[in-house]
C-alpha positions as CSV (number, residue, x, y, z in Angstrom):
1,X,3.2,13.6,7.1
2,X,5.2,11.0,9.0
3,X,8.9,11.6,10.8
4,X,10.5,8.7,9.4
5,X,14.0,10.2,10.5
6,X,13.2,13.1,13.0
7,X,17.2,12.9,14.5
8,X,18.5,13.2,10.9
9,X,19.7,17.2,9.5
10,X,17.9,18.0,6.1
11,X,19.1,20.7,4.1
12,X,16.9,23.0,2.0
13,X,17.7,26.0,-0.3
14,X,16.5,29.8,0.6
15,X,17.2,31.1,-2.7
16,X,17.8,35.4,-3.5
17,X,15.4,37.7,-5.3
18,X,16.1,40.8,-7.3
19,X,13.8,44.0,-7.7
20,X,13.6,44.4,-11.6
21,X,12.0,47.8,-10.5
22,X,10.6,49.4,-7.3
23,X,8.6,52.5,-7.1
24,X,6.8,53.8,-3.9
25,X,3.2,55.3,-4.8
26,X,2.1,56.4,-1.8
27,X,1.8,55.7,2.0
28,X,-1.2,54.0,4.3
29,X,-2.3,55.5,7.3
30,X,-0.4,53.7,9.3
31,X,3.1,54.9,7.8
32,X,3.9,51.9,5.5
33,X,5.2,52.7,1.7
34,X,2.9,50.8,-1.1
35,X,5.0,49.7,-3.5
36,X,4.8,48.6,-6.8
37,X,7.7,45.9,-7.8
38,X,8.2,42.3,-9.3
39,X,10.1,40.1,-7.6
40,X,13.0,37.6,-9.5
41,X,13.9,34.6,-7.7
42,X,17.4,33.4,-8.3
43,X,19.5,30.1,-8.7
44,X,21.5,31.3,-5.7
45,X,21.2,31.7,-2.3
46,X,21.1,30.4,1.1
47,X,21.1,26.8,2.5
48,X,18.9,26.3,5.8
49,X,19.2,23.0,7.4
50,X,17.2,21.5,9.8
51,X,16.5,18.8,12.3
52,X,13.3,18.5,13.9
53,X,13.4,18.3,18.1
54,X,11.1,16.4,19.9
55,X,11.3,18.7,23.4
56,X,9.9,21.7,21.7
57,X,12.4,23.9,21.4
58,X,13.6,26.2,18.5
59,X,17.8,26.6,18.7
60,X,20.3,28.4,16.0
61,X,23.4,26.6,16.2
62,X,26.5,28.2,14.4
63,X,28.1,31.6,14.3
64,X,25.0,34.4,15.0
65,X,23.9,35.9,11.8
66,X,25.5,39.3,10.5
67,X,25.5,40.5,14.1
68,X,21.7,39.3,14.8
69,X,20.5,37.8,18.3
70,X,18.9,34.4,18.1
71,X,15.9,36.0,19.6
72,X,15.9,38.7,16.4
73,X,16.7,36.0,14.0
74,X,14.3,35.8,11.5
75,X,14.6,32.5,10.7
76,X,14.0,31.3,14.5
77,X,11.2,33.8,14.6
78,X,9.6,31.9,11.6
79,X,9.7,28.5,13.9
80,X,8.6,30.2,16.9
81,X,5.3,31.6,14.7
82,X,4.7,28.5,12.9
83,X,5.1,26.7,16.1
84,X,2.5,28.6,17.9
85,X,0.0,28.7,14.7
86,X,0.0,24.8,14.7
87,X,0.4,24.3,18.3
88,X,2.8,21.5,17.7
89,X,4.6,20.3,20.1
90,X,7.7,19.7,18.3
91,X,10.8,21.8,17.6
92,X,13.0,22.1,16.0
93,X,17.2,22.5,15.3
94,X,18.3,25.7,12.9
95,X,21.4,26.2,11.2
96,X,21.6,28.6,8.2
97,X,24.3,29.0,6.2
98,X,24.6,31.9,4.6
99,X,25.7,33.5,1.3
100,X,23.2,36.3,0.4
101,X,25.2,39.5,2.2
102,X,23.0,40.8,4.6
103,X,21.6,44.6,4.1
104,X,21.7,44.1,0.1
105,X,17.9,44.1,-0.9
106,X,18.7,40.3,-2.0
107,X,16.1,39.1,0.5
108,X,18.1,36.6,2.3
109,X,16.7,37.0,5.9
110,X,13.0,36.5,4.6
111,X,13.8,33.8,2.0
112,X,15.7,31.7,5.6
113,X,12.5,32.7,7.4
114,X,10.1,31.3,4.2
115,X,12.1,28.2,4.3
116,X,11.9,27.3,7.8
117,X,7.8,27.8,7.4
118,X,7.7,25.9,4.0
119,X,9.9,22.7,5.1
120,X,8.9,22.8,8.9
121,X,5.1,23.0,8.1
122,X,6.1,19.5,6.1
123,X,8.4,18.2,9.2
124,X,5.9,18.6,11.8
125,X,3.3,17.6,9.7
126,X,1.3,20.8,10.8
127,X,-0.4,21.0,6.9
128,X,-1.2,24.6,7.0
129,X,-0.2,25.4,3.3
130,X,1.1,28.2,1.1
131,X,-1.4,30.3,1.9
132,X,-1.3,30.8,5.7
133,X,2.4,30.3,5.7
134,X,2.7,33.5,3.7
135,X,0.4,35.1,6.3
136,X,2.4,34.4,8.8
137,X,5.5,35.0,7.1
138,X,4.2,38.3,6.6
139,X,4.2,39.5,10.2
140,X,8.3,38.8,9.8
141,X,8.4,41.2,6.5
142,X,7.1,41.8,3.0
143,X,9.4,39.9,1.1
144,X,8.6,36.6,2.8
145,X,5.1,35.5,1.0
146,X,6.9,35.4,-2.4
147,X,9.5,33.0,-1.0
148,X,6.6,30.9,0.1
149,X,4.8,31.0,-3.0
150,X,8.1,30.6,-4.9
151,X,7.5,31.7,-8.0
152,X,7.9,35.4,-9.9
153,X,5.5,37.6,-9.1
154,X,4.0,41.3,-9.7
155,X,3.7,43.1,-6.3
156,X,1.9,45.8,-4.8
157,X,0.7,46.9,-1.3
158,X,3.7,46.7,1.1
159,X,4.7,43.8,-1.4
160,X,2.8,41.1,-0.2
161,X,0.1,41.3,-2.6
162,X,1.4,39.0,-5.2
163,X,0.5,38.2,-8.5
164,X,2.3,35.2,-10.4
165,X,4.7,36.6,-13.7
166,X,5.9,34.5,-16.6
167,X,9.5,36.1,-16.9
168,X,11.6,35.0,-19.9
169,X,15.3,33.6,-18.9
170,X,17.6,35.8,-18.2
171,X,21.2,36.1,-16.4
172,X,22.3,38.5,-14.5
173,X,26.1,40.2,-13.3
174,X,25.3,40.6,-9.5
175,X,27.7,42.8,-7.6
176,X,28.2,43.5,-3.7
177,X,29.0,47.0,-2.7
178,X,29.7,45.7,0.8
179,X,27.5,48.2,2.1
180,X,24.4,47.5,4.7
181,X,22.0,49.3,3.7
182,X,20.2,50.8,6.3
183,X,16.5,50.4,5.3
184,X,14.1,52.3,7.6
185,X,16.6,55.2,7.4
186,X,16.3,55.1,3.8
187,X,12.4,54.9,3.7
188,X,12.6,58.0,5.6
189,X,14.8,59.9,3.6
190,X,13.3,63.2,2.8
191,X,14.6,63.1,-0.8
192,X,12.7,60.0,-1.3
193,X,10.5,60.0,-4.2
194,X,7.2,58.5,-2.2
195,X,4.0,59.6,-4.9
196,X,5.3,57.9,-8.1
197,X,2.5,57.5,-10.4
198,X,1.5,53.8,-10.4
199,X,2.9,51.2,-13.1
200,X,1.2,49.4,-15.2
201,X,1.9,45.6,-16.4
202,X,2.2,47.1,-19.9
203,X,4.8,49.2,-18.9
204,X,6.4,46.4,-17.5
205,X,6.3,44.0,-20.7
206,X,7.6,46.8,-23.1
207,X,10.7,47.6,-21.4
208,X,9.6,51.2,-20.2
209,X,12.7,52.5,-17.4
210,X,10.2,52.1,-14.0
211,X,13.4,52.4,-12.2
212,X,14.1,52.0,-8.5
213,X,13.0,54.6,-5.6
214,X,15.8,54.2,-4.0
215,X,18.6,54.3,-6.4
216,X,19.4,58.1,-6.7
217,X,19.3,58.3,-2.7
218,X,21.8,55.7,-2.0
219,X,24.1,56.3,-4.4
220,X,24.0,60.0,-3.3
221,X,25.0,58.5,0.3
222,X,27.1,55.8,-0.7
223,X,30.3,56.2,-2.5
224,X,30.7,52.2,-2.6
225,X,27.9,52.1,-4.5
226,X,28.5,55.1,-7.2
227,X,31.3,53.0,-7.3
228,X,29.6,49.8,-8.2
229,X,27.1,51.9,-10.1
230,X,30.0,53.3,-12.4
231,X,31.6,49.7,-12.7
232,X,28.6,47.9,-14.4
233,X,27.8,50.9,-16.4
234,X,31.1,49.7,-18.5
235,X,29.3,46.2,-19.3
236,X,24.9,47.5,-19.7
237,X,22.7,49.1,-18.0
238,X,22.9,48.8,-13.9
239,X,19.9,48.4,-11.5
240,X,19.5,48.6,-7.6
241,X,17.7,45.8,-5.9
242,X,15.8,46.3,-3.0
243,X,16.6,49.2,-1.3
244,X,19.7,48.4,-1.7
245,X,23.0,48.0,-1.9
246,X,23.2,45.4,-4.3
247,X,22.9,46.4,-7.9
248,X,22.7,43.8,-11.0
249,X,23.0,43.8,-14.8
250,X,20.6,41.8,-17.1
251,X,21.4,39.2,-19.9
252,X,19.5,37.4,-22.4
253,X,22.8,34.6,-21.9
254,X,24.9,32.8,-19.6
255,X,27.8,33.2,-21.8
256,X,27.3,37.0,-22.2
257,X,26.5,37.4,-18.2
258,X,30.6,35.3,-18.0
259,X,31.8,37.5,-20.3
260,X,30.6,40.6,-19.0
261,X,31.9,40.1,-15.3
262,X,35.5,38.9,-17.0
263,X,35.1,42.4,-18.1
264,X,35.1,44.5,-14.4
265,X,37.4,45.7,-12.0
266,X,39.0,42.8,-10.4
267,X,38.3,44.8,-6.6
268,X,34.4,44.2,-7.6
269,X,32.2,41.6,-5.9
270,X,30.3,39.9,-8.4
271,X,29.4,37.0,-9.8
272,X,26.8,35.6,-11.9
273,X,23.1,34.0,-11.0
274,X,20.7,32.7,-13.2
275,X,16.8,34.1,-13.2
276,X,14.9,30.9,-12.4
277,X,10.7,30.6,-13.3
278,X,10.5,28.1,-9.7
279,X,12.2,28.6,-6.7
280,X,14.3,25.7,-6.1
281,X,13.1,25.4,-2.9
282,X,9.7,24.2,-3.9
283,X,11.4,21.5,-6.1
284,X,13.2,20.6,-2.9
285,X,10.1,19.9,-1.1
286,X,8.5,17.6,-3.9
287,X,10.4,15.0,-2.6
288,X,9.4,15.2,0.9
């Protein structure tokens, strides 16, 4: 694909996901959880903006992210990996402004890092497609080949075996416990349910409770979130995303999602996000 304006910024969106369930089933040899989960993608999320460099290298410019070197930045490890796999070279400029909170199980980190492989594949012209993008978004983290993919998607393995769902509209009351969850201490949480029996899609469809592994241990740990837990129990029937710390509420409507945040605590986080069948993103790069 041709550079017809390689000094200009472009911005693209990195939208959130939620968990509508996650359940661990067992553990591989080599210590990682399988997990059974489908992933939402979200009207709301990030913005990544780039500008592609013609001296090769990858820079972050802005504020560091929650705390996180450039070097550890996953969305400046996605350039440096796509950069190596297409042996391009270009590089490119990175800024990423963000709005997911960091350590909520929204999935903003690997959504960045997806959209830096998805657009930058396009900007360099390096044409390695969906499929190798989510390999290689893989080696950054699980969530990262259903950003790629961009749509809704049954998972299983370590969550990067993905296959696509038809999900009906929905809106959903998101809160913020402004907690970071601390992942790998949760996975190894001895109270951690790790040998659920497997889900089926069935299940799924009818609207059995699947739940979420990780829901009883963090709110155990985390008053802030028994706290959030206990404030969206007053409008339905709260879920954790992720593992956590951010916990949602379902709607079949917008106006019944507005109505129900009017309805908590006014110290809450929350705000409402709309259950999309496309990730914006993938609109966005139509027009490339």
């Amino acid at each position: 694909m041709s550079r017809e304006s390689p000094d200009e910024w472009t911005a693209w969106p990195a939208p959130a996901k939620l968990n509508l369930f996650l359940r661990i089933t067992g553990r591989r040899a080599d210590g990682y959880h399988l997990l059974q989960t489908v992933f939402r993608l979200l009207d709301w999320g990030d913005t990544v903006r780039l500008r592609v460099r013609d001296d090769g290298r990858i820079v972050r410019h802005g504020a560091s992210v929650a705390g996180v070197a450039e070097a550890d930045d996953l969305a400046v490890r996605a350039a440096h990996l796509l950069q190596k796999a297409s042996n391009t070279a270009l590089g490119a400029d990175i800024v990423v402004e963000k709005r997911i909170p960091a350590g909520g199980g929204f999935g903003g980190g690997s959504s960045d890092a997806a959209t830096v492989l998805v657009v930058l594949d396009r900007l360099w012209g390096a044409g390695l497609g969906a499929d190798r993008l989510a390999g290689l978004g893989l080696a950054l983290g699980a969530d990262v080949p259903v950003f790629v993919h961009g749509r809704n998607a049954w998972a299983e393995g370590v969550g990067e075996v993905l296959q696509p769902v038809d999900l009906p509209p929905r809106w959903y009351v998101i809160a913020d416990p402004g907690v970071h969850a601390p992942t790998a201490a949760l996975f190894a949480a001895p109270e951690l349910t790790r040998d659920a029996p497997p889900a089926t899609m069935s299940d799924f469809v009818s609207g059995a409770p699947l739940g979420n592994a990780f829901e009883p241990v963090l709110r155990a740990r985390e008053g802030a979130v028994e706290a959030a837990f206990a404030a969206l129990s007053r409008i339905g029937t709260p879920r954790l995303t992720g593992s956590g710390s951010g916990c949602f509420v379902e709607f079949a409507t917008r106006e019944s999602a507005e109505q129900a945040l009017a309805a908590l605590p006014a110290g809450l986080t929350a705000w409402v996000a709309a259950g999309v069948a496309r990730s914006p993103l993938q609109g966005a790069i139509e027009t490339l």
